[in-house]
MARMARTI-502068 format. One record per residue (C-alpha): residue number from 1; residue in three letters; y, z negated, x. Coordinates in pm, 1 decimal. Layout:
N
R:marba:zado:Y:Z:X
R:NUM:Ala:Y:Z:X
...
This chain:
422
R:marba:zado:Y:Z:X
R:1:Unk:-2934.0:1192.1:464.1
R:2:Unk:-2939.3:1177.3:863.8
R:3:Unk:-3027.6:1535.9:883.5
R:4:Unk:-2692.5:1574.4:656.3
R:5:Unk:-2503.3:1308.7:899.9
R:6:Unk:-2579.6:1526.3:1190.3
R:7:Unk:-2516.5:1869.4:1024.8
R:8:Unk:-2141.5:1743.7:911.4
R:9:Unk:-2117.6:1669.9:1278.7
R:10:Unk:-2238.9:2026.6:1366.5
R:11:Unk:-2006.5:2186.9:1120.5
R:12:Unk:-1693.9:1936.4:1208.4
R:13:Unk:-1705.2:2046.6:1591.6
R:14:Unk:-1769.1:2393.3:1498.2
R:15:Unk:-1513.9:2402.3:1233.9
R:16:Unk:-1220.0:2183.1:1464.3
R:17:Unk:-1290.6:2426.8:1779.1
R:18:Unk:-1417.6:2136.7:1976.9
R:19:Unk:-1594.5:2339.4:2211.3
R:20:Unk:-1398.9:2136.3:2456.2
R:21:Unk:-1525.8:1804.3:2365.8
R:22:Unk:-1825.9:1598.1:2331.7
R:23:Unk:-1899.7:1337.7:2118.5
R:24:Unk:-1824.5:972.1:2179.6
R:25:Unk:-1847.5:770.5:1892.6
R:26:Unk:-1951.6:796.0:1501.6
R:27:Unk:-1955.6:516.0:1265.4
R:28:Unk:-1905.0:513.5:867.1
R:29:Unk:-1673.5:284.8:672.9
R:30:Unk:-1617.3:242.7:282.4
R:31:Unk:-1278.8:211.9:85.1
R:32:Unk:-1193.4:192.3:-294.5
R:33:Unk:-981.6:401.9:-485.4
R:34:Unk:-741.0:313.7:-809.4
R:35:Unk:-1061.1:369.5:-1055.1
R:36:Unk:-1276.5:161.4:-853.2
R:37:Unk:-1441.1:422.3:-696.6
R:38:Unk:-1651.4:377.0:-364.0
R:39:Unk:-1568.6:626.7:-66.3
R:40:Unk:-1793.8:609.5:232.0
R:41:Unk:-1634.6:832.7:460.1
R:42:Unk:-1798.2:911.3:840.3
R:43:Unk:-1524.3:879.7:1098.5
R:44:Unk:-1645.6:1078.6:1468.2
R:45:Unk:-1414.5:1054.2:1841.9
R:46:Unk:-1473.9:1321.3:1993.2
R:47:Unk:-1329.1:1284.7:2322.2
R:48:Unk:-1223.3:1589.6:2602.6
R:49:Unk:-1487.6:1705.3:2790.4
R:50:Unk:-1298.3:1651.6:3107.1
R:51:Unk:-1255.2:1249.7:3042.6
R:52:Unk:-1459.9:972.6:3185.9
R:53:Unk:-1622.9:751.4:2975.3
R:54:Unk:-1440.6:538.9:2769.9
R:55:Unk:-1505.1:159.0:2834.0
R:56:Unk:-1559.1:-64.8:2506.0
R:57:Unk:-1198.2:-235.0:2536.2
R:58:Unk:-1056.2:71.3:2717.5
R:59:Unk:-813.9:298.1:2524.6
R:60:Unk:-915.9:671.4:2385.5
R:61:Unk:-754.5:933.5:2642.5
R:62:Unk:-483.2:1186.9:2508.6
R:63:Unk:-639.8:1480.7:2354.9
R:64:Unk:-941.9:1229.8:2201.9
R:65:Unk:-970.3:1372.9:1859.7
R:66:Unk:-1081.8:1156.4:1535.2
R:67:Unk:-1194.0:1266.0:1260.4
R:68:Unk:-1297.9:1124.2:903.7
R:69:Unk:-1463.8:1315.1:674.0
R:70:Unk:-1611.4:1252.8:329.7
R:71:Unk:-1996.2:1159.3:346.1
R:72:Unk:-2077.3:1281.1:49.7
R:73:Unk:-1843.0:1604.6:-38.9
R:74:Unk:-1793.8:1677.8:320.9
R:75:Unk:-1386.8:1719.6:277.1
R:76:Unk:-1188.4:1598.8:581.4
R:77:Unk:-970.7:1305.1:499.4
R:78:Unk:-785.9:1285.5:854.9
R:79:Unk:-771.9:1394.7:1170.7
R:80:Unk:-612.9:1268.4:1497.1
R:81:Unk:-520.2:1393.4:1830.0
R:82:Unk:-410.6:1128.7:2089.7
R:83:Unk:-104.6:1161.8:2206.0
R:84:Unk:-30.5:1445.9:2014.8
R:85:Unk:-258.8:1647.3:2286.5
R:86:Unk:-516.4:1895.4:2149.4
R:87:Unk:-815.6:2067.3:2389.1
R:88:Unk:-951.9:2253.0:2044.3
R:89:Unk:-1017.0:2586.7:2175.4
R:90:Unk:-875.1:2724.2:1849.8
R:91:Unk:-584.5:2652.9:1667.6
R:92:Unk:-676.5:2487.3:1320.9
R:93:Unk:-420.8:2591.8:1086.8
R:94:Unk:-333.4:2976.4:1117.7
R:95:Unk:53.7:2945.3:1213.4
R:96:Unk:342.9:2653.8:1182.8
R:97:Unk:491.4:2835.6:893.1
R:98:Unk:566.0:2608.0:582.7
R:99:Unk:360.0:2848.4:352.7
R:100:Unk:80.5:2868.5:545.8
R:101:Unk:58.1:2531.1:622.2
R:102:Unk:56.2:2467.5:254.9
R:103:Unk:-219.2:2735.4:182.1
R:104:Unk:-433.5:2619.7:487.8
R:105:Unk:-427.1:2197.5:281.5
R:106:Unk:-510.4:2387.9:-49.6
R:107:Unk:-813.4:2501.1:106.3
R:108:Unk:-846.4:2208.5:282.9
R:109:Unk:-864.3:1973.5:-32.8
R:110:Unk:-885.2:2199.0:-341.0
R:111:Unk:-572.9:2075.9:-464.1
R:112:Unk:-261.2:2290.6:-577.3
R:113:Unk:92.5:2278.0:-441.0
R:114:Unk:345.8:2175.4:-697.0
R:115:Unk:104.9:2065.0:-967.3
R:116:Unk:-73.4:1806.3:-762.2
R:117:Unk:130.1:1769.4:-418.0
R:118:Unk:446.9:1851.8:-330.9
R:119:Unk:659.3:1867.7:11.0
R:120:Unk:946.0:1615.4:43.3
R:121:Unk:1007.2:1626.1:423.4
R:122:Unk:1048.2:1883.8:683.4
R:123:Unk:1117.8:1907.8:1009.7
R:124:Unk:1061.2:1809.3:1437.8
R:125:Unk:669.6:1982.4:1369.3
R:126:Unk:622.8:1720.9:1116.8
R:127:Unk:590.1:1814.7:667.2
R:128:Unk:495.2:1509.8:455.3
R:129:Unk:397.2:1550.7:133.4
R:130:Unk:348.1:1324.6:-177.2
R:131:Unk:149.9:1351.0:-463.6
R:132:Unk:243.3:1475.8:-778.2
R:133:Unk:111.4:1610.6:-1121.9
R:134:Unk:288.6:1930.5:-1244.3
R:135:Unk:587.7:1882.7:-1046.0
R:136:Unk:630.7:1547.7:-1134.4
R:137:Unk:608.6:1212.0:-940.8
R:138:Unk:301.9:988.3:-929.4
R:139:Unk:228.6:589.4:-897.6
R:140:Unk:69.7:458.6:-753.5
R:141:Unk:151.2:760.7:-493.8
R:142:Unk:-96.6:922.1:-285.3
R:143:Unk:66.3:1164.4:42.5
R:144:Unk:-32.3:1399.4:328.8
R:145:Unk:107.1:1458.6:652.0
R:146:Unk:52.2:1702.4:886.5
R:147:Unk:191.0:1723.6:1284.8
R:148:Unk:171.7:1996.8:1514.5
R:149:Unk:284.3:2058.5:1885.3
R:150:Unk:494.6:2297.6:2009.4
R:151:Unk:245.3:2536.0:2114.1
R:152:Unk:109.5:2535.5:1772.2
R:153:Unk:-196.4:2309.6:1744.7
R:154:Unk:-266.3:2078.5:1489.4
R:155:Unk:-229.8:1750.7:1581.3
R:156:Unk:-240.9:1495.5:1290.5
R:157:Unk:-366.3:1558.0:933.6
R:158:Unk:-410.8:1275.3:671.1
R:159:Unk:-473.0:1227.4:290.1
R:160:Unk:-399.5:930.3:128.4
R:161:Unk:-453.2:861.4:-234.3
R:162:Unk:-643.4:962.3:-536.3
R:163:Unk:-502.8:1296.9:-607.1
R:164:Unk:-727.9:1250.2:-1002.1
R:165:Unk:-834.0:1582.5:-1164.4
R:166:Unk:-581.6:1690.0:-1482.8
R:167:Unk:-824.2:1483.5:-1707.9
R:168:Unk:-654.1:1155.4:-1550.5
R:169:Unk:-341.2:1236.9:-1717.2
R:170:Unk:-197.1:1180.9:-2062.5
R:171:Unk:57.6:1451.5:-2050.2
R:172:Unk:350.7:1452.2:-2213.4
R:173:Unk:720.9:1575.4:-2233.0
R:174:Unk:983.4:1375.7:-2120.6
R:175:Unk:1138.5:1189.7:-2375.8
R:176:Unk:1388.5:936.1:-2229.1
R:177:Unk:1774.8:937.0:-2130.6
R:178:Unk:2012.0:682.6:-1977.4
R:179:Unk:2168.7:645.7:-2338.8
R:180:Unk:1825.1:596.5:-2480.3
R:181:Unk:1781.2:295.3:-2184.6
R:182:Unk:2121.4:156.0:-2227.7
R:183:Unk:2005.0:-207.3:-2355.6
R:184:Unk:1763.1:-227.6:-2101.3
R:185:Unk:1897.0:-158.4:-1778.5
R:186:Unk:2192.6:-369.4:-1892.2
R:187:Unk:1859.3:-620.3:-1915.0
R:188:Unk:1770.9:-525.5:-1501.6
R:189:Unk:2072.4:-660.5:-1347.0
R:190:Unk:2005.4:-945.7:-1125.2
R:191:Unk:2136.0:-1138.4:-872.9
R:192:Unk:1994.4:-1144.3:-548.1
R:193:Unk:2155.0:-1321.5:-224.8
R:194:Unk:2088.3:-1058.1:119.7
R:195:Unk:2090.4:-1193.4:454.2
R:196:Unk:2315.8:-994.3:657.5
R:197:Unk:2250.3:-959.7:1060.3
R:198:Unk:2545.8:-921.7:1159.8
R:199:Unk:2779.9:-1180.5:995.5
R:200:Unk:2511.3:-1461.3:997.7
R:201:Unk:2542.5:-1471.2:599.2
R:202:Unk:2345.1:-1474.1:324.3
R:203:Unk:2556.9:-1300.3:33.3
R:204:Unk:2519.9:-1298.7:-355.9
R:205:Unk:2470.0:-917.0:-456.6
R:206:Unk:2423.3:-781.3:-813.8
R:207:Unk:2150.7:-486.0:-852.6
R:208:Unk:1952.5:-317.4:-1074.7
R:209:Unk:1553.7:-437.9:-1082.0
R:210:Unk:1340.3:-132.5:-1043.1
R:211:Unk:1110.3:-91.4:-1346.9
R:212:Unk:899.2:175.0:-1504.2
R:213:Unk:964.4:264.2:-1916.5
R:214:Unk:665.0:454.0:-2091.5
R:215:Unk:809.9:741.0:-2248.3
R:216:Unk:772.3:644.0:-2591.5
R:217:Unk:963.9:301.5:-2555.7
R:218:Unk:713.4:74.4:-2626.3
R:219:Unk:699.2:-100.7:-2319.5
R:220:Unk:771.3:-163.2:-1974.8
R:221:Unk:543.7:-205.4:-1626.0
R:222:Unk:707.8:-373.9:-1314.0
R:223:Unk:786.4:-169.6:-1056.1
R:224:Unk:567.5:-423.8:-858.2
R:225:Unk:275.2:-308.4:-1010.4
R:226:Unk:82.9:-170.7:-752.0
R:227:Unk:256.3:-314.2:-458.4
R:228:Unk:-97.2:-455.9:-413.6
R:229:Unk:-413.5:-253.3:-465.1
R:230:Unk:-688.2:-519.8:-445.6
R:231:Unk:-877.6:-643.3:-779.4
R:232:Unk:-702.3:-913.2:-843.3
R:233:Unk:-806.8:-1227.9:-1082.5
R:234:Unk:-508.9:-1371.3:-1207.4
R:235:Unk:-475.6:-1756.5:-1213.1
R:236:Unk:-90.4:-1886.5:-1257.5
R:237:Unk:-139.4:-2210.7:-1248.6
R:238:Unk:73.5:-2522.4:-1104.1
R:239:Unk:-140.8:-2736.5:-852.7
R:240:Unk:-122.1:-3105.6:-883.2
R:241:Unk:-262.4:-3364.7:-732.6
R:242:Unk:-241.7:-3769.6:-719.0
R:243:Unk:-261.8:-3830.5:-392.1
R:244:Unk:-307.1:-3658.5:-27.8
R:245:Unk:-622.9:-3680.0:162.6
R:246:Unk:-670.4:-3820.3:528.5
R:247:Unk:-898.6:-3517.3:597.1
R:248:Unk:-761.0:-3283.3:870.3
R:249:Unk:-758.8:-2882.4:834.0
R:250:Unk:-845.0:-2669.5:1151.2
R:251:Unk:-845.1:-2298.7:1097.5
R:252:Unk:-1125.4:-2079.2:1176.7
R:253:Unk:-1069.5:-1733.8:1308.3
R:254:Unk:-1115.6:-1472.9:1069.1
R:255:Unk:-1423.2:-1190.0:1136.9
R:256:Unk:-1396.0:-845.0:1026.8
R:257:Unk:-1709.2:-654.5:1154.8
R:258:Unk:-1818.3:-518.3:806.0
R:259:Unk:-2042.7:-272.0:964.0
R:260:Unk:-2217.6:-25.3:708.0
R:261:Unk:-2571.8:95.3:723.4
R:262:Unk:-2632.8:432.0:696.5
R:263:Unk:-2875.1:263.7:405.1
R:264:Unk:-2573.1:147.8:205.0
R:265:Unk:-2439.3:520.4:247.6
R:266:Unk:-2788.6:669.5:136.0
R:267:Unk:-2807.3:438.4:-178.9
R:268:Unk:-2412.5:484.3:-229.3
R:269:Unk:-2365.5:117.1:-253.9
R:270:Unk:-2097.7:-20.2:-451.3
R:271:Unk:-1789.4:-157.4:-277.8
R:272:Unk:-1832.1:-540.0:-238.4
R:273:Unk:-1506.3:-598.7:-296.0
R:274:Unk:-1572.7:-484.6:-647.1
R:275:Unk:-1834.6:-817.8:-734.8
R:276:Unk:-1644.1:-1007.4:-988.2
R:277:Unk:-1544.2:-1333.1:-900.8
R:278:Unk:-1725.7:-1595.6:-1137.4
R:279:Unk:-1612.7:-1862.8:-1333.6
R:280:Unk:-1754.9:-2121.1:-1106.5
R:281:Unk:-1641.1:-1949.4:-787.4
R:282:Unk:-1317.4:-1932.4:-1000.0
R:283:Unk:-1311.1:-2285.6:-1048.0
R:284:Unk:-1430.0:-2391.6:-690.1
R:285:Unk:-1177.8:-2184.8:-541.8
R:286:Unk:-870.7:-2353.5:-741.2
R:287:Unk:-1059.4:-2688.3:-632.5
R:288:Unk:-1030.8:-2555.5:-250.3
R:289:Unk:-660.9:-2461.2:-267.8
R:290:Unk:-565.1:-2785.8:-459.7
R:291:Unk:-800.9:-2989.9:-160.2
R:292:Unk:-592.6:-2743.1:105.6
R:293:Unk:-287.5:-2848.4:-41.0
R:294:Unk:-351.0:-3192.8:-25.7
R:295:Unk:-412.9:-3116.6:319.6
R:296:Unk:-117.5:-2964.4:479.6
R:297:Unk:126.7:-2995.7:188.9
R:298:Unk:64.9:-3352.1:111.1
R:299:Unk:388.1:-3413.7:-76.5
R:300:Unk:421.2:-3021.7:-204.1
R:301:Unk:210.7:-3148.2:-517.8
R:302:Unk:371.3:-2965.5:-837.2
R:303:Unk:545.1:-2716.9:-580.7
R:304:Unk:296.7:-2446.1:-551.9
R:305:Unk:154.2:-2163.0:-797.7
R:306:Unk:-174.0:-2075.2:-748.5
R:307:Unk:-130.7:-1692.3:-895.0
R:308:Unk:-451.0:-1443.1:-804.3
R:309:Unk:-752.0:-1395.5:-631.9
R:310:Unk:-953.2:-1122.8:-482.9
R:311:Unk:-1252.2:-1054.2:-264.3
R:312:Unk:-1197.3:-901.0:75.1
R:313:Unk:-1421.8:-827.0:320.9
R:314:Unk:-1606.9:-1183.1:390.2
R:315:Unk:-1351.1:-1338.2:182.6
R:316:Unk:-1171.1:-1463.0:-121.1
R:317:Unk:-826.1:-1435.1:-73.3
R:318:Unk:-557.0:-1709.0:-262.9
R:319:Unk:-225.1:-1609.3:-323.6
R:320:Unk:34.6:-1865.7:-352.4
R:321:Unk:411.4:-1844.2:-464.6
R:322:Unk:647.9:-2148.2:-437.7
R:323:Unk:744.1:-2291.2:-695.9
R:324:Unk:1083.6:-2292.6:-714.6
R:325:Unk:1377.4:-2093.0:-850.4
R:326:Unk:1552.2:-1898.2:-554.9
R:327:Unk:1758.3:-1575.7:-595.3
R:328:Unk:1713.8:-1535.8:-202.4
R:329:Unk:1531.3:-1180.6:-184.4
R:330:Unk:1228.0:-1327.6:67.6
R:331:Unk:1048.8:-1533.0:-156.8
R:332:Unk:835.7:-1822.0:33.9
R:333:Unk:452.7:-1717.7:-52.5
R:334:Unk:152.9:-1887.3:76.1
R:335:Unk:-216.4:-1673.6:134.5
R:336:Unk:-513.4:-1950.7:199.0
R:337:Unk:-801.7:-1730.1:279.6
R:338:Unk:-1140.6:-1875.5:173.9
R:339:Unk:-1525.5:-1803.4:270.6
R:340:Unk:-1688.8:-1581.6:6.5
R:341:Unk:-2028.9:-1784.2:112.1
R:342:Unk:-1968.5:-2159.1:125.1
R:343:Unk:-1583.8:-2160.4:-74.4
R:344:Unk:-1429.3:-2348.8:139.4
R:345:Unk:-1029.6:-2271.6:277.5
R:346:Unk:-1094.9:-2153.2:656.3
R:347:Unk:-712.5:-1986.0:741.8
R:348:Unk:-367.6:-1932.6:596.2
R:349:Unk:-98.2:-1767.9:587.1
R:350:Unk:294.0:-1909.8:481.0
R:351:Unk:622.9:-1713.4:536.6
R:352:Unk:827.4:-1982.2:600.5
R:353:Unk:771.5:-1886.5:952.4
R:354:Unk:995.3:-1591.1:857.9
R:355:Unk:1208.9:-1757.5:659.9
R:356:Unk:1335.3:-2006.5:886.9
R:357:Unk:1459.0:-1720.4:1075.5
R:358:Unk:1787.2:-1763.1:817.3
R:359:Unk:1837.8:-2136.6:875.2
R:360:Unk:2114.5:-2055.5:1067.6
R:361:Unk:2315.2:-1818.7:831.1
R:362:Unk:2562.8:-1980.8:618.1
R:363:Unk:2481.8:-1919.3:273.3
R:364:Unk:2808.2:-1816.2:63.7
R:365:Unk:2764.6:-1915.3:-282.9
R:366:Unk:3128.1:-1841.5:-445.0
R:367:Unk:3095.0:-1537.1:-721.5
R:368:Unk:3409.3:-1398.4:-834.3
R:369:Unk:3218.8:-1095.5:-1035.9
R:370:Unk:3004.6:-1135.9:-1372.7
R:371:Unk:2710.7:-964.3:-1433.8
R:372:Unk:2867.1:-799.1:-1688.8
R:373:Unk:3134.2:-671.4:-1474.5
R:374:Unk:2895.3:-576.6:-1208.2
R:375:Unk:2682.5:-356.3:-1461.3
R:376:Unk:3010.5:-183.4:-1564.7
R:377:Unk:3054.7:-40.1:-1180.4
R:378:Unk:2681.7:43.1:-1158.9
R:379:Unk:2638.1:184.2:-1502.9
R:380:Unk:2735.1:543.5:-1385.8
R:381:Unk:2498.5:480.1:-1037.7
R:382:Unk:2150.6:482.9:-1232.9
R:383:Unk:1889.0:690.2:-1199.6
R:384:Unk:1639.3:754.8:-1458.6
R:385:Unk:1356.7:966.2:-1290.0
R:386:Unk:1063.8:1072.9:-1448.7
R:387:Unk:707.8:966.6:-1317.8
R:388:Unk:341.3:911.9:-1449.3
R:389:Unk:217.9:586.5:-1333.0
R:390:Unk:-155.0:455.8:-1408.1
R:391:Unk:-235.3:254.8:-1677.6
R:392:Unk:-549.1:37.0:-1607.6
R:393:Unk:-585.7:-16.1:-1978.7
R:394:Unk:-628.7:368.0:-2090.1
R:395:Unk:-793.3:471.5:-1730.6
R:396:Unk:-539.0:744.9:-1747.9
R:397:Unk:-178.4:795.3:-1584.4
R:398:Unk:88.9:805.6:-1848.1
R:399:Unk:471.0:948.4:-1890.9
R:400:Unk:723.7:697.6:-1795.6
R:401:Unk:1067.5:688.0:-1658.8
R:402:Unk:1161.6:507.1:-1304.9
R:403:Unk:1473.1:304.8:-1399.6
R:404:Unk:1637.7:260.1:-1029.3
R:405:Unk:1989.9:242.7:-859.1
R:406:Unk:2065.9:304.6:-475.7
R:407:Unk:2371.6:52.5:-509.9
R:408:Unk:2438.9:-327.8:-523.2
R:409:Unk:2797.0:-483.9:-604.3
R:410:Unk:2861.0:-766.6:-412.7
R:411:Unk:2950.2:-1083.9:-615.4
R:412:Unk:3225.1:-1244.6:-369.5
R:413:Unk:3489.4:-905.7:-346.6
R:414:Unk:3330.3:-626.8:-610.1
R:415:Unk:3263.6:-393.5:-338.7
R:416:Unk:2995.6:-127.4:-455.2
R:417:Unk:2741.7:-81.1:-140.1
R:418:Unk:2415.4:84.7:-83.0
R:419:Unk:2104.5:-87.6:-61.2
R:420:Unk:2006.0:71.8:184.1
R:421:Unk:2314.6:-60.9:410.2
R:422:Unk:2215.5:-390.2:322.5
């Protein structure tokens, strides 16, 4: 495996032009993918041959390239120029037209344009593209970028996401319509109060609630879905308690040196975020957040939801909602980050921080539009999309239909405005 390490350094500065350069740094990291899936991938700086030495705490120079590459199918994941400066003695990708930009990532990655990636922004010596299967949108969506400067050199390629073989994919035609969607979207409007900036308010608007349909009808997945990627154990459960505690909590800075051995990379170690969480760490951990609780929140008993857990990195990670009905968009959330080793709460995380930031808007709870109304002025504003969107249960991606709308109605006038203003 080290003679392998070394030859996909050969064959990276060979292949990159780096002729220029010398080699600073290489270390490997691991990541997970939507299957579960361990990726060790060997990341190398390579930095100009002109440039002094780079200090430990000292910033990488412009022109310092970095590269990651795939340890075991040697396919380049990313690649970085600093400061958009390139010494390769070559240029990478044969010219800065569109097409052969595209041919020169097919190569690149083996995949195809338009079945399994797709370009959806050009322009300033920047394309972005996200992934797709047969033309058609993906979720959880992977994307790749590309950058190049005006004299032609490449100076920033990544790929991000799974990008699954055809296998992955329950195909299908599809099926739905807005008439075929009626009762539900009716179903999606909800009101949600905005803070806005500049009038120091916070303002009831109706919108629609994103959601993904499955193409035969049969059921729905929240658009929320994936917002998170970790392995998560869900919990949903109320924490009480009798009484506080006199104990004091004093947080312990978090460490995230998760070196990996080229051993691990040799025996293609599983991810250790992947070790199930037991039922006594389960139960220990719900023990910890109730005892953290009692804590800092002595009088919060009955207030918070305990709703997942997950491993990462040294740690099991709590997340919290409050338990409380709000329509306010920011929800207050609380993340009390416990050691995978002993199980015991060592840091934490609440956004009231954040939302005190609104204490001083005036909240402006008069409505003089119904959510019925409200639906009847965004009825002809939806947008059913179609997408394939991966269901955990089947291992496979399957046809659904993104039920979205770009506009809100706000509850104190009528006036139809775009989300994106607010």
């Amino acid at each position: 495996m080290e003679q392998k390490i070394q030859a996909l350094i050969t064959a990276t500065k060979e292949k990159f032009g780096l002729t220029n350069y010398y080699l600073h740094t290489s270390s490997f990291r691991r990541s997970l993918d939507i299957f579960e899936n361990t990726t060790y991938i060997l990341t190398t700086e390579w930095l100009p041959s002109h440039a002094k030495k780079v200090e430990e705490d000292d910033l990488n120079p412009p022109g310092t390239a970095i590269i990651d590459i795939n340890v075991h199918t040697g396919q380049l994941k990313s690649i970085l120029f600093v400061d958009n400066k390139s010494f390769a003695e070559k240029n990478i990708i044969v010219s800065t037209s569109t097409n052969d930009i595209i041919q020169w990532i097919e190569e690149e990655t083996g995949l195809t344009y338009n079945e399994q990636f797709q370009l959806v922004e050009e322009g300033n010596g920047r394309l972005f593209f996200k992934e797709c299967f047969m033309g058609i949108p993906v979720s959880p969506s992977g994307s790749i970028e590309i950058k190049y400067s005006q004299d032609g050199q490449l100076t920033l390629f990544s790929a991000i996401g799974q990008f699954p073989p055809k296998d992955k994919f329950k195909q299908d035609v599809p099926a739905l319509s807005l008439e075929k969607v009626a009762d539900l979207s009716k179903k999606q409007i909800k009101l949600i109060e905005f803070p806005l900036e500049k009038q120091k308010q916070i303002l009831p608007f109706y919108g629609l609630e994103e959601i993904y349909i499955t193409n035969d009808l049969t059921r729905t997945i929240p658009y929320e879905f994936f917002v998170n990627d970790k392995i998560q154990l869900a919990i949903d459960k109320i924490i009480y308690w009798d009484s506080p505690t006199n104990q004091s909590f004093e947080k312990t800075f978090l460490t995230f040196a998760n070196d990996v051995t080229i051993e691990q990379v040799i025996s293609k170690e599983r991810h250790p975020n992947l070790l199930p969480i037991t039922n006594p760490e389960k139960e220990q951990c719900i023990s910890t957040v109730s005892d953290f609780l009692r804590q800092e929140y002595p009088n919060d008993t009955g207030k918070w939801i305990l709703k997942t857990l997950y491993r990462q990195d040294n740690y099991i990670y709590a997340t919290l909602k409050y338990n409380e009905h709000s329509d306010f968009i920011f929800k207050r959330k609380l993340l009390v980050i416990i050691d995978a080793e002993n199980l015991q709460a060592i840091n934490s995380m609440d956004s009231q921080f954040m939302l005190n930031t609104f204490e001083a808007y005036t909240t402006v709870k008069k409505r003089i539009i119904t959510e019925n109304q409200a639906f009847d002025q965004l009825k002809n504003h939806l947008e059913l999309t179609p997408i394939y969107v991966y269901d955990k249960r089947l291992a496979q991606y399957i046809l659904c239909g993104k039920l979205d709308c770009a506009f809100s109605v706000n509850a104190t006038n009528g006036e139809l405005v775009k989300l994106d203003d607010l």
